[in-house]
TORMARVO-955076 format. One record per residue (C-alpha): residue number from 1; residue in three letters; chain; x, y, z. Coordinates in steps of 0.02 Angstrom, whole numbers. Layout:
! residues N
resi; resn; chain; px; py; pz
NUM; ALA; A; X; Y; Z
...
***
This chain:
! residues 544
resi; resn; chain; px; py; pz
1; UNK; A; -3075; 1109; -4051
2; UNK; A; -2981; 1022; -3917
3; UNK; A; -2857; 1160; -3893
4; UNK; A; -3015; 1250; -3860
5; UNK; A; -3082; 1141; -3760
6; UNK; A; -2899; 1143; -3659
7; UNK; A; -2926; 1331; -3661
8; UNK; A; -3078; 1325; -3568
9; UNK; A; -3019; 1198; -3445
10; UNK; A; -3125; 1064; -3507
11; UNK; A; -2985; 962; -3524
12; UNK; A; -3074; 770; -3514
13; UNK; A; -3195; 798; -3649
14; UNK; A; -3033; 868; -3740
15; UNK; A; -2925; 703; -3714
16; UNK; A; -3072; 608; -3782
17; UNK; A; -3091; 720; -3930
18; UNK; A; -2884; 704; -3945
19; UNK; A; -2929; 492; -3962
20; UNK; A; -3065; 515; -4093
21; UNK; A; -2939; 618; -4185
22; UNK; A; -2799; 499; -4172
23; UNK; A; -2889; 384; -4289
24; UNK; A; -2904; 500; -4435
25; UNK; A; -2722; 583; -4411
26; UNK; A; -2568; 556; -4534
27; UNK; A; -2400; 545; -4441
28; UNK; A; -2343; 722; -4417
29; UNK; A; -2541; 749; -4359
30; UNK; A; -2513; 622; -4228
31; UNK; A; -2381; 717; -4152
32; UNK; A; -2468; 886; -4121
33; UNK; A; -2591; 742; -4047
34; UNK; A; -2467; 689; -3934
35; UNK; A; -2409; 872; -3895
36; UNK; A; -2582; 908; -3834
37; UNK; A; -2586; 760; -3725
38; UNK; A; -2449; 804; -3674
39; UNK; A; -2529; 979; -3621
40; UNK; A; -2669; 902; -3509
41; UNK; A; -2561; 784; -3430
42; UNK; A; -2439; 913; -3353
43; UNK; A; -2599; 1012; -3324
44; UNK; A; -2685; 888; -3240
45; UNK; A; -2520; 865; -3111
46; UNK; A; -2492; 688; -3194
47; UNK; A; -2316; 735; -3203
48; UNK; A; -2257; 573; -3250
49; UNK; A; -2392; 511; -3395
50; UNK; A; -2310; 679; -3454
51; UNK; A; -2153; 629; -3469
52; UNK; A; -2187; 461; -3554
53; UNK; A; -2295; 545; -3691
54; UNK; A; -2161; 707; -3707
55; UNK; A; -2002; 579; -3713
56; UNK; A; -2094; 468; -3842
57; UNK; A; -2152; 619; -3953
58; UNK; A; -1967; 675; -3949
59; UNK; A; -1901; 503; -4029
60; UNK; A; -2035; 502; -4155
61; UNK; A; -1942; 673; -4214
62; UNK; A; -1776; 620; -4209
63; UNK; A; -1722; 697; -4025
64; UNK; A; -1652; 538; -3959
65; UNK; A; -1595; 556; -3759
66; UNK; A; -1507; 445; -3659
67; UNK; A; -1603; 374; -3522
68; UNK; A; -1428; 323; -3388
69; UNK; A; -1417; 471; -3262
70; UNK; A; -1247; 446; -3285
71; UNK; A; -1237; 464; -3449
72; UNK; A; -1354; 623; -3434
73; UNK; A; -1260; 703; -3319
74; UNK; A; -1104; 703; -3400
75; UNK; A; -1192; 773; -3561
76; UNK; A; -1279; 911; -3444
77; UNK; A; -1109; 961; -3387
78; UNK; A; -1003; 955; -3549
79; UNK; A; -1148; 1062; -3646
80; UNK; A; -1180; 1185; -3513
81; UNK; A; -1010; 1233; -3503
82; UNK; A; -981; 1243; -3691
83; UNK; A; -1152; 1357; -3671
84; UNK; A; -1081; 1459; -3564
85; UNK; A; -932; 1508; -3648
86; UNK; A; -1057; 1534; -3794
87; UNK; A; -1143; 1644; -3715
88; UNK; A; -1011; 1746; -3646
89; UNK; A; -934; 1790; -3820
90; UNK; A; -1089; 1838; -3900
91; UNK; A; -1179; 1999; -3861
92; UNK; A; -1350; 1978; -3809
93; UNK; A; -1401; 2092; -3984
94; UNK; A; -1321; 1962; -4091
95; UNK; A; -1419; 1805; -4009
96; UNK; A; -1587; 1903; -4020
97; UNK; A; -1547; 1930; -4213
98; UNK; A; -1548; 1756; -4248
99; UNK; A; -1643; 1710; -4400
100; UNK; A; -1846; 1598; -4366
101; UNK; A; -1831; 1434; -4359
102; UNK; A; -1884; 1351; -4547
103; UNK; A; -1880; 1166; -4513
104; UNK; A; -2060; 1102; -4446
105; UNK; A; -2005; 957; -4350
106; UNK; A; -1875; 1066; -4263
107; UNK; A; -2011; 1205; -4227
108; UNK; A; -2131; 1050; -4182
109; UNK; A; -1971; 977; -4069
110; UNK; A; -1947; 1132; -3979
111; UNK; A; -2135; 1152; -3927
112; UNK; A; -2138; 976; -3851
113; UNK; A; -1975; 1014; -3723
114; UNK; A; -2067; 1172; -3672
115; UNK; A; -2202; 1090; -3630
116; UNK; A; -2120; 951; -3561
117; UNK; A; -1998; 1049; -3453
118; UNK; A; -2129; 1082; -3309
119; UNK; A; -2152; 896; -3271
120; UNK; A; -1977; 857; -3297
121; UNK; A; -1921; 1015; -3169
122; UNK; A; -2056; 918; -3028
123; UNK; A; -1990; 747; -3069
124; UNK; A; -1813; 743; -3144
125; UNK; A; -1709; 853; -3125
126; UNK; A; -1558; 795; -3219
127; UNK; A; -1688; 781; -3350
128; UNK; A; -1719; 953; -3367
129; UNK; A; -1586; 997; -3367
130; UNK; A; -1526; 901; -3515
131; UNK; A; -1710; 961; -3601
132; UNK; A; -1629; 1114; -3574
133; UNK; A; -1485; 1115; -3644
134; UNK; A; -1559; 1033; -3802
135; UNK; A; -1666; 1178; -3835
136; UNK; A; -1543; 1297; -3845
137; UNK; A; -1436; 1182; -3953
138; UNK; A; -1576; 1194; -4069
139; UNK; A; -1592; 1381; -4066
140; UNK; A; -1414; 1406; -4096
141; UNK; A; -1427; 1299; -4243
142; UNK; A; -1599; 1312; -4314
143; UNK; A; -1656; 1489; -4279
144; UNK; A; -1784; 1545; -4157
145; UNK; A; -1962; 1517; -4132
146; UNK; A; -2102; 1583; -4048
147; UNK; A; -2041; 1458; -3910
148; UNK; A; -1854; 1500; -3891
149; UNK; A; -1883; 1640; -3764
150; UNK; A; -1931; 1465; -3642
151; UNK; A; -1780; 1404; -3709
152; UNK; A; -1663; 1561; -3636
153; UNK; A; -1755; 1564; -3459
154; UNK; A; -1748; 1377; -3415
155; UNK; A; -1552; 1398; -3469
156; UNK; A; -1545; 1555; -3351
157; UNK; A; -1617; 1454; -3199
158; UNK; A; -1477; 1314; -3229
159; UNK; A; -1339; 1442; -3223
160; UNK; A; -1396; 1521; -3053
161; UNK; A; -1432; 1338; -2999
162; UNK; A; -1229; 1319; -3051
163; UNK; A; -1185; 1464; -2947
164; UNK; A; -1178; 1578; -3106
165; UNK; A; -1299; 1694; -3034
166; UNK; A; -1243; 1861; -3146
167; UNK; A; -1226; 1762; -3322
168; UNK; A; -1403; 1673; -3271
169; UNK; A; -1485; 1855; -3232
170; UNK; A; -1413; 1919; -3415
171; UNK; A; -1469; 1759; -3502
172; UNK; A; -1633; 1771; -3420
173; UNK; A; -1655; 1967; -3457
174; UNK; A; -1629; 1895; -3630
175; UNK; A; -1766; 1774; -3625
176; UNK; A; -1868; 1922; -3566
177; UNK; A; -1829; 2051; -3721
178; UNK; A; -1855; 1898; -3843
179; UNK; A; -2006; 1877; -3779
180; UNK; A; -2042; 2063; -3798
181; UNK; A; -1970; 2071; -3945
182; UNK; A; -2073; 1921; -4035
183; UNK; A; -2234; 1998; -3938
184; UNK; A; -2275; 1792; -3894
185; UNK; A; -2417; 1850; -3762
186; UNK; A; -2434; 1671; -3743
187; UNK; A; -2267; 1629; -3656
188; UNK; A; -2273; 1792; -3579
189; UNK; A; -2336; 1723; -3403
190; UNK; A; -2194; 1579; -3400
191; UNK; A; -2054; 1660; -3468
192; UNK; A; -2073; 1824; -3300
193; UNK; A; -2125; 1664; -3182
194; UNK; A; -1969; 1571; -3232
195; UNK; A; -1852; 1731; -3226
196; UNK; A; -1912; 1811; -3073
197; UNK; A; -1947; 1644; -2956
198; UNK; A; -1779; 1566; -2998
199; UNK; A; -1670; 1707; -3073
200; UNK; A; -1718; 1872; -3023
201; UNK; A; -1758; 1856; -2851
202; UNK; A; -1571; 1838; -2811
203; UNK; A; -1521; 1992; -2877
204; UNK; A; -1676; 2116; -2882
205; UNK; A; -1775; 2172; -2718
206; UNK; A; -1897; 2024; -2668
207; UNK; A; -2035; 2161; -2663
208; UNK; A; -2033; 2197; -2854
209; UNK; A; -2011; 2015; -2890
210; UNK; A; -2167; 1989; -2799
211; UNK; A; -2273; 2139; -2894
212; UNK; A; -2179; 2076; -3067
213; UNK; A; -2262; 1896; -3031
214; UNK; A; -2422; 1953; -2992
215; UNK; A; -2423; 2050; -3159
216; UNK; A; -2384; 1890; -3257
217; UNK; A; -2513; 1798; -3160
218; UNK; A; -2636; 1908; -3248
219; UNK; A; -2560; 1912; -3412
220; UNK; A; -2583; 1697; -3372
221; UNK; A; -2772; 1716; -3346
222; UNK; A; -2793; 1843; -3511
223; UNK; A; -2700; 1747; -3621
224; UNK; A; -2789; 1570; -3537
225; UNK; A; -2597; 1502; -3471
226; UNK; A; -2688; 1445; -3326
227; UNK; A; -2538; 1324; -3259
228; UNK; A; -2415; 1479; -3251
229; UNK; A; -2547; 1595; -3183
230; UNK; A; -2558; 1489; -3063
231; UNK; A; -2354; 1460; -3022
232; UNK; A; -2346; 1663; -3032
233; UNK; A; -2477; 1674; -2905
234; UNK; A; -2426; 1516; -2795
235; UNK; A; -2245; 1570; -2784
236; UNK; A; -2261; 1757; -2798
237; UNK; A; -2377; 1715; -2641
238; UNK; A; -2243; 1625; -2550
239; UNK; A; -2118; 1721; -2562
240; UNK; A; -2225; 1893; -2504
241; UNK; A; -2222; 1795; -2362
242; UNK; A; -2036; 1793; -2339
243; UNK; A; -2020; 1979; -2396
244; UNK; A; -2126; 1989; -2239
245; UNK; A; -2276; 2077; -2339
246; UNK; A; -2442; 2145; -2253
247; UNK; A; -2540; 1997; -2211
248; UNK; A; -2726; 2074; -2240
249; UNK; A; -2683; 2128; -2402
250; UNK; A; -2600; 1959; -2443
251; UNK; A; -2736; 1883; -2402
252; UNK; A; -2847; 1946; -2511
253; UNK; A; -2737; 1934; -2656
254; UNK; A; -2730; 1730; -2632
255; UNK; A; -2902; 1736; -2602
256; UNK; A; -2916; 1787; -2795
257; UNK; A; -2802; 1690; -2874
258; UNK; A; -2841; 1538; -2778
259; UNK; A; -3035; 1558; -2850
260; UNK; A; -2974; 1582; -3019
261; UNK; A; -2885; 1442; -3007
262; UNK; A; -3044; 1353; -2952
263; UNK; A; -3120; 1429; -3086
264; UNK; A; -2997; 1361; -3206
265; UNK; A; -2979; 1212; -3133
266; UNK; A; -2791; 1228; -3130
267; UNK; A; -2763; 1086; -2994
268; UNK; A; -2567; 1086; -2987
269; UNK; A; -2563; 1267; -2882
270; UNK; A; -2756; 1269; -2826
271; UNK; A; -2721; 1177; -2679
272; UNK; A; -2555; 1263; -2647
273; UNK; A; -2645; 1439; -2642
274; UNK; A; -2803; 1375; -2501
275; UNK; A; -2664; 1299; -2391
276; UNK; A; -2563; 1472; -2431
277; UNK; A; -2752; 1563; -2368
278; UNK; A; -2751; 1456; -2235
279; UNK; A; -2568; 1482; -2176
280; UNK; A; -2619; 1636; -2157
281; UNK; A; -2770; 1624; -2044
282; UNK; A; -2690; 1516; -1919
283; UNK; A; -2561; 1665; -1907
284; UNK; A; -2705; 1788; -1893
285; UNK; A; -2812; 1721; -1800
286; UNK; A; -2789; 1680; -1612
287; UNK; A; -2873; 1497; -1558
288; UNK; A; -2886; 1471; -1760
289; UNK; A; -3012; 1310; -1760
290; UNK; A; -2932; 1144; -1810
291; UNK; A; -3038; 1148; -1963
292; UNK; A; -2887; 1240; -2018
293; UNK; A; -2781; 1120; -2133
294; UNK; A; -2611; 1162; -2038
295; UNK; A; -2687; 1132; -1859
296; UNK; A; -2745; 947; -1928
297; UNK; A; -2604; 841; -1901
298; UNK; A; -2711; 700; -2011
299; UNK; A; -2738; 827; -2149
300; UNK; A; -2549; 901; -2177
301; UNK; A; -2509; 708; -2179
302; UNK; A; -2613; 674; -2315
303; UNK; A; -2592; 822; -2414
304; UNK; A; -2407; 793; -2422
305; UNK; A; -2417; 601; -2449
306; UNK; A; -2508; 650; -2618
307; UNK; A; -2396; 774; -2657
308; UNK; A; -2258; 623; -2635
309; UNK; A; -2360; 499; -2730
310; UNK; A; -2375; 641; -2869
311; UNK; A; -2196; 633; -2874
312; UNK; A; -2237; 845; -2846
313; UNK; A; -2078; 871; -2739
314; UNK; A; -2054; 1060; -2745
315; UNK; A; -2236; 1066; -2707
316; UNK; A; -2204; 949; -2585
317; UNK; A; -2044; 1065; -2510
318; UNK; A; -2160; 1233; -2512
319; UNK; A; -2297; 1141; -2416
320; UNK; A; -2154; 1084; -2279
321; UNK; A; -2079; 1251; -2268
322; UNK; A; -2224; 1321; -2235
323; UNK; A; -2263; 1183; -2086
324; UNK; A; -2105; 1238; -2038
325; UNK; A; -2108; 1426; -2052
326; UNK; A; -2287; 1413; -1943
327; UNK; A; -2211; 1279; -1800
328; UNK; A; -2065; 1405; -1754
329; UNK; A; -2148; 1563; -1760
330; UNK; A; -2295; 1474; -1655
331; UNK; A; -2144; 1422; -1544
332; UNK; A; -2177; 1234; -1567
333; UNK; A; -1990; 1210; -1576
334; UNK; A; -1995; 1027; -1561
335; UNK; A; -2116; 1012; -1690
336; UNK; A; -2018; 1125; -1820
337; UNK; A; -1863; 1049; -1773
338; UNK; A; -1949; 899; -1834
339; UNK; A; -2010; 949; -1997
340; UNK; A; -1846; 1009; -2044
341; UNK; A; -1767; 844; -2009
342; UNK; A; -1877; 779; -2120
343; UNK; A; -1874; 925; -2268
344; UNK; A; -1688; 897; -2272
345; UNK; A; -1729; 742; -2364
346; UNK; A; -1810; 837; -2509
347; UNK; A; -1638; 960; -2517
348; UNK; A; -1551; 860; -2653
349; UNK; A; -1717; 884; -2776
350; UNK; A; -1776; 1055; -2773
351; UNK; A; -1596; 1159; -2726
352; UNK; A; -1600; 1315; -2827
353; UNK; A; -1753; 1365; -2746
354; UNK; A; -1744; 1527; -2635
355; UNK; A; -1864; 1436; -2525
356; UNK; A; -1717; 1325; -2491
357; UNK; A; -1609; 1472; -2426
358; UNK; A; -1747; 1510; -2298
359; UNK; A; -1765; 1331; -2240
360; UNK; A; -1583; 1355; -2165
361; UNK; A; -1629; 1491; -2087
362; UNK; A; -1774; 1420; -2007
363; UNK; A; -1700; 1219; -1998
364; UNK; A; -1565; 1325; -1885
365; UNK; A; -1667; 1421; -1787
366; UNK; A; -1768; 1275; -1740
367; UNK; A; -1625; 1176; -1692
368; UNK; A; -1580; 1336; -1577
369; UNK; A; -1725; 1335; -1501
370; UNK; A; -1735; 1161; -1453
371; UNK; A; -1596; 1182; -1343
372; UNK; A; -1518; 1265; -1218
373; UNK; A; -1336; 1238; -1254
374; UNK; A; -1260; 1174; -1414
375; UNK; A; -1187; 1013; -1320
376; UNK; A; -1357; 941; -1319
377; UNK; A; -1368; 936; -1514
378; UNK; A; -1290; 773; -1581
379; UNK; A; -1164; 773; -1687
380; UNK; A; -1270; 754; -1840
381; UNK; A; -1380; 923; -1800
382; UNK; A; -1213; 1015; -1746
383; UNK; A; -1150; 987; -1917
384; UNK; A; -1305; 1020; -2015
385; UNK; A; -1316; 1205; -1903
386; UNK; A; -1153; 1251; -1969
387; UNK; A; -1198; 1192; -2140
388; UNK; A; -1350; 1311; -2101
389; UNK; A; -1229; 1460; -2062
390; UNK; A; -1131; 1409; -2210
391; UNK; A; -1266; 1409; -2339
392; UNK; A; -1329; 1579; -2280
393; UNK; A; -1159; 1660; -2297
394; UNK; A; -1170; 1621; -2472
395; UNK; A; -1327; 1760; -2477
396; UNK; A; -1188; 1904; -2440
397; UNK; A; -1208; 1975; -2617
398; UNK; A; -1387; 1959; -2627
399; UNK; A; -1574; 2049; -2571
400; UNK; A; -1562; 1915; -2423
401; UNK; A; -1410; 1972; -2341
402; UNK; A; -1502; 2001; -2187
403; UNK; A; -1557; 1827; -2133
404; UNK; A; -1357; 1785; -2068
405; UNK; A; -1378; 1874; -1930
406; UNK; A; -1519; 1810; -1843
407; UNK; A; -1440; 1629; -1860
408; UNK; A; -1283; 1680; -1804
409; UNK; A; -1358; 1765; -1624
410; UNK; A; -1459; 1603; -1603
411; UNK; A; -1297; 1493; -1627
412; UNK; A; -1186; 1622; -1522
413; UNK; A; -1343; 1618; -1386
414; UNK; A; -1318; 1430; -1359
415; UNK; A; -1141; 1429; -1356
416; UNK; A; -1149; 1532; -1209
417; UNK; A; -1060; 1708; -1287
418; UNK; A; -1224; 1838; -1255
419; UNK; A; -1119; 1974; -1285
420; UNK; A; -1103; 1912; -1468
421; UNK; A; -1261; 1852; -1467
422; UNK; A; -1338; 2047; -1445
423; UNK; A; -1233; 2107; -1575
424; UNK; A; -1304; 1981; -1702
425; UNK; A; -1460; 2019; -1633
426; UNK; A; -1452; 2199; -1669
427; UNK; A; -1378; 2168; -1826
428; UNK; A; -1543; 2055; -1866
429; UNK; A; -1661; 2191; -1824
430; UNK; A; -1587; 2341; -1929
431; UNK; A; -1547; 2221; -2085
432; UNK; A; -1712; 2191; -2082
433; UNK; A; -1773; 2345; -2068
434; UNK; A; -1672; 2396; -2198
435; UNK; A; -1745; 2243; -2295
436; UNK; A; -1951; 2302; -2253
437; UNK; A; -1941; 2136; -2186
438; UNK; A; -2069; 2149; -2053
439; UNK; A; -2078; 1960; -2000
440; UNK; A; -1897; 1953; -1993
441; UNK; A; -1873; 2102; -1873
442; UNK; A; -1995; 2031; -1753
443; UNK; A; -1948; 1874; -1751
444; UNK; A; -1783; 1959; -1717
445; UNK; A; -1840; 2071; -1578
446; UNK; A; -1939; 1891; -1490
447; UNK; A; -1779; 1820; -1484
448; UNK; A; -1664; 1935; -1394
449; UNK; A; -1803; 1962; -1280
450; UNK; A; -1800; 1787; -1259
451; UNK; A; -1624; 1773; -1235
452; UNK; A; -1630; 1931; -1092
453; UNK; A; -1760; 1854; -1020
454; UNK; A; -1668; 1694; -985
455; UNK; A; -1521; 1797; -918
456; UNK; A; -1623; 1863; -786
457; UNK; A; -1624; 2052; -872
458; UNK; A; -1829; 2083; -879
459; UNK; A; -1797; 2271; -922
460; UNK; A; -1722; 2237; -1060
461; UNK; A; -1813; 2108; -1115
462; UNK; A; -1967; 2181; -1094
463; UNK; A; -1886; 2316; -1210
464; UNK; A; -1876; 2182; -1370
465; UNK; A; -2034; 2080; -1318
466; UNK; A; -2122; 2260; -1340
467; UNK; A; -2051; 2281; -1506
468; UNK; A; -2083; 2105; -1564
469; UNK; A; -2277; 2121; -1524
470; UNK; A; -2296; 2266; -1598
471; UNK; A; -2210; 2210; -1760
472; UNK; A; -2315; 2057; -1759
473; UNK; A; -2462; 2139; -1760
474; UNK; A; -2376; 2267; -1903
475; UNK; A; -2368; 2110; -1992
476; UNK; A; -2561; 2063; -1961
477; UNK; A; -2492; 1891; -1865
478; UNK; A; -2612; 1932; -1713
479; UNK; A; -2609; 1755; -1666
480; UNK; A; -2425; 1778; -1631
481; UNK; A; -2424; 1933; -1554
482; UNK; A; -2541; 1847; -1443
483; UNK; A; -2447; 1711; -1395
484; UNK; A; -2302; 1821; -1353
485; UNK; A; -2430; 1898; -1214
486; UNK; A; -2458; 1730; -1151
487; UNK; A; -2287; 1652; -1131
488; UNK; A; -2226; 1812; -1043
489; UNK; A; -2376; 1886; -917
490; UNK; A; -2254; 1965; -821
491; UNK; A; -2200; 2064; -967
492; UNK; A; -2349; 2096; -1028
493; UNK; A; -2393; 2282; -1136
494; UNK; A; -2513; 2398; -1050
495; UNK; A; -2646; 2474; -1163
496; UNK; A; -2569; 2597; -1194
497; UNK; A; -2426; 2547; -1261
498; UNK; A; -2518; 2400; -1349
499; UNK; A; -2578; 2525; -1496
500; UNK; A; -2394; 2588; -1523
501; UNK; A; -2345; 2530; -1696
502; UNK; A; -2484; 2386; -1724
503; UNK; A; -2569; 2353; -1862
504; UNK; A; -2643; 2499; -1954
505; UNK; A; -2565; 2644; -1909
506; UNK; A; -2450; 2747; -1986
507; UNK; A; -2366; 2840; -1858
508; UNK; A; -2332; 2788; -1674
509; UNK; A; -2313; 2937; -1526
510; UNK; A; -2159; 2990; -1522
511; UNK; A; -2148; 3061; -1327
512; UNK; A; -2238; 2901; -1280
513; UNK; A; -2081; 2775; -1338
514; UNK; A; -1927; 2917; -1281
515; UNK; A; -2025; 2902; -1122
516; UNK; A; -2040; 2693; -1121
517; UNK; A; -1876; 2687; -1181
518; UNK; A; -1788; 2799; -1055
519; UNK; A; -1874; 2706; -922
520; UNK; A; -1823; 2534; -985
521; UNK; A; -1633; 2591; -988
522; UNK; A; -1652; 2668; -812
523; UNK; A; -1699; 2505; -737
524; UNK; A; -1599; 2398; -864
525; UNK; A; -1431; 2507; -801
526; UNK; A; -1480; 2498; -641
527; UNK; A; -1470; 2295; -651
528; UNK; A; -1297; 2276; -731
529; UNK; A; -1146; 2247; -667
530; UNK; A; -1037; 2190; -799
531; UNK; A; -921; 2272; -903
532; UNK; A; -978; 2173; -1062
533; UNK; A; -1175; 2199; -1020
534; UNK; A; -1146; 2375; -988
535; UNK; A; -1064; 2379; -1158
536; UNK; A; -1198; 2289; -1250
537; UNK; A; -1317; 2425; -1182
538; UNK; A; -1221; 2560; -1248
539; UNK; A; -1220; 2480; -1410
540; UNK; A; -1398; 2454; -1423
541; UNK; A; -1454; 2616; -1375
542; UNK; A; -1331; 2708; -1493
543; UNK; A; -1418; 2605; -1637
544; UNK; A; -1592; 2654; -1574
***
């Protein structure tokens, strides 16, 4: 009856059924108690009640851990290598004919760490990892279970965490074909969040990571996994929004799950879906009121002091990048400069994350735009930028190969070398073309405007400033678009040319932009004088 009750989100009149139970139970009944309790608390977002009552159910079975980081760490390392090897020798047909699991207390042991494994991932990380590790010992030895396909995809996400990103991706393709192969609907929703927000989305396109999330989200609601319909939904969500997906039709997706969620009462990634909705409005919307969570100083404050109290750092790290994300691309550069000082803090606990790849981008775009030559950066920012560049370089082999370039312009832009800077720039706008990232390219496009514009070259800057409205408003960010008319008058699209390429239409007139553009390099030629400038023109308007 409680797991019913659990099922149905009722999940207080379920703890106090779990109580009156207690009483009756013998000793292995008291630990399917505890395994339940165990349940709610993680559900609940009580991350750490759940990891007293998961580490003392473990004991009671005989899985004894040590408790010294240390001591942890060392064990993490040691075992994950040896599992490594392992899993290199053995085809992935021979670990998926394993024999079931017999032993009970090993079956009951294995249930607890996936269950536990959620709170220990938010709170502990070196934790999890050994949790991890542990699991897998046990299928190895024991067999498999219904569980062991959690087992495979948490031990996938530490490879890629380890830099292993190609024996993570097989491991976790294995956790996905045991799962398939045991037909366990019920883990179904975890095991496609775990392998496509940490494993997949560093090798397959960020697009069909997205869709594949949003499928498990629903298999979460059907088979009443509300936590991980929620986490498929939350961060399939999130990182639409760095694929630079259609904002209207966003939207309204979040606007489903995050009432479903309601619904369900699934707290952890309720709130992280209305601040998601709300992201989006202040982007849509021109003059958004400051009803709007991320125009209330007071309420972003608050939201992510409870996320900090929760000890709910990764939640805590999405809500931030998002701050972030929405202070640069309103050009509040001070203000997202700021944010990423502080999000740097968080680094340490939640790196593996792709969300931590495009906080480097945007922690070194905002410490671009903050200045107007690199000599005004201490010495401190200077050497977190190039650990920005560095950290992006490390994308070469990977979907997100195309956010490099952007940093680099910015960085080449304040160290006075524009000629370099255009070619990055260039290079930013096609990648991300080539990507379908829409954001990305106009944010690209704003900021070699930007940089023309300083230089004195309004032709040409009115060239990329067209672009990057347009694209904005591609994107559904009106409220950008907008404030690209405002900080640039001068510049400003005629009507026109205002319904080239924005939002809704399929097709833009092709005589109208030969004719723009031949006009913009007829007055942008007739400005330059320099060998270099003339160069960079020739270069861009080969590539268009």
């Amino acid at each position: 009856l409680a797991e019913a009750l659990i099922l149905t989100a009722n999940v207080d009149e379920a703890w106090a059924l779990l109580d009156e139970a207690q009483r009756h139970a013998d000793a292995a009944e008291k630990i399917d108690l505890q395994r339940l309790r165990l349940a709610i608390a993680v559900y609940k977002g009580d991350m750490l009640q759940a990891l007293t009552l998961g580490l003392q159910t473990l004991e009671q079975l005989g899985v004894v851990l040590p408790s010294e980081n240390s001591a942890i760490n060392s064990l993490v390392r040691t075992r994950l290598e040896e599992l490594a090897q392992h899993l290199s020798d053995r085809s992935p047909e021979e670990i998926l004919a394993l024999p079931t699991v017999e032993d009970r207390r090993v079956l009951t042991a294995m249930n607890v760490i996936a269950s536990l494994n959620p709170a220990a991932y938010q709170v502990d990380r070196s934790l999890f990892a050994l949790l991890t590790v542990t699991m897998v010992d046990l299928c190895l030895a024991h067999g498999h279970a219904p569980v062991s396909c959690r087992a495979y995809s948490t031990l996938a996400i530490m490879l890629v965490a380890q830099g292993q990103r190609e024996l993570g991706y097989e491991v976790g393709q294995l956790a996905v074909a045991l799962e398939e192969r045991q037909r366990t609907r019920e883990y179904r929703s975890s095991i496609h969040f775990q392998v496509s927000a940490f494993v997949a989305c560093w090798k397959d396109p960020l697009a069909d990571v997205c869709l594949r999330m949003f499928e498990a989200a629903a298999d979460g609601y059907e088979s009443g996994d509300y936590l991980h319909m929620g986490y498929n939904a939350a961060i399939g969500a999130l990182y639409a929004l760095h694929q630079g997906a259609q904002l209207d039709s966003l939207a309204t997706r979040v606007e489903h799950w995050s009432r479903l969620a309601a619904q369900a009462r699934e707290t952890v990634n309720d709130r992280t879906l209305s601040n998601i909705r709300q992201f989006i409005v202040a982007l849509q919307s021109p003059g958004t009121e400051t009803s709007n969570l991320w125009n209330n100083t007071q309420e972003i404050t608050s939201c992510l002091d409870e996320l900090t109290r929760e000890r709910n750092l990764s939640q805590r790290f999405h809500h931030e990048q998002l701050l972030l994300e929405l202070r640069y691309l309103q050009g509040r550069y001070a203000d997202a400069r700021e944010v990423a000082s502080r999000q740097r803090e968080l680094i340490p606990a939640v790196d593996g994350l792709l969300s931590v790849e495009f906080y480097f981008l945007y922690s070194g775009l905002a410490h671009c735009a903050a200045v107007r030559r690199r000599e005004e950066l201490s010495a401190e920012d200077s050497e977190h930028l190039d650990a920005c560049i560095q950290r992006l370089r490390g994308l070469s082999t990977t979907p997100h190969d195309h956010l490099l370039p952007l940093l680099e312009a910015e960085v080449a832009r304040i160290e006075g070398d524009q000629l370099r800077a255009m070619r990055r720039y260039d290079e930013a706008i096609h990648g991300a073309s080539r990507r379908s990232d829409t954001r990305l390219a106009a944010l690209s496009n704003e900021r070699a405007g930007l940089s023309w514009y300083r230089e004195g070259k309004r032709s040409f800057a009115r060239g990329y400033l067209r672009s990057a409205h347009r694209l904005f408003e591609r994107w559904g960010a009106l409220a950008i678009a907008q404030r690209i008319d405002e900080e640039y008058p001068d510049l400003a699209l005629e009507d026109g040319e205002r319904g080239l390429g924005s939002a809704g239409s399929s097709s833009t007139s092709a005589d109208a932009v030969d004719l723009v553009t031949v006009l913009d390099a007829a007055h942008a030629i007739a400005e330059l004088t320099d060998p270099d400038e003339l160069l960079a023109l020739a270069i861009r308007r080969m590539l268009e």
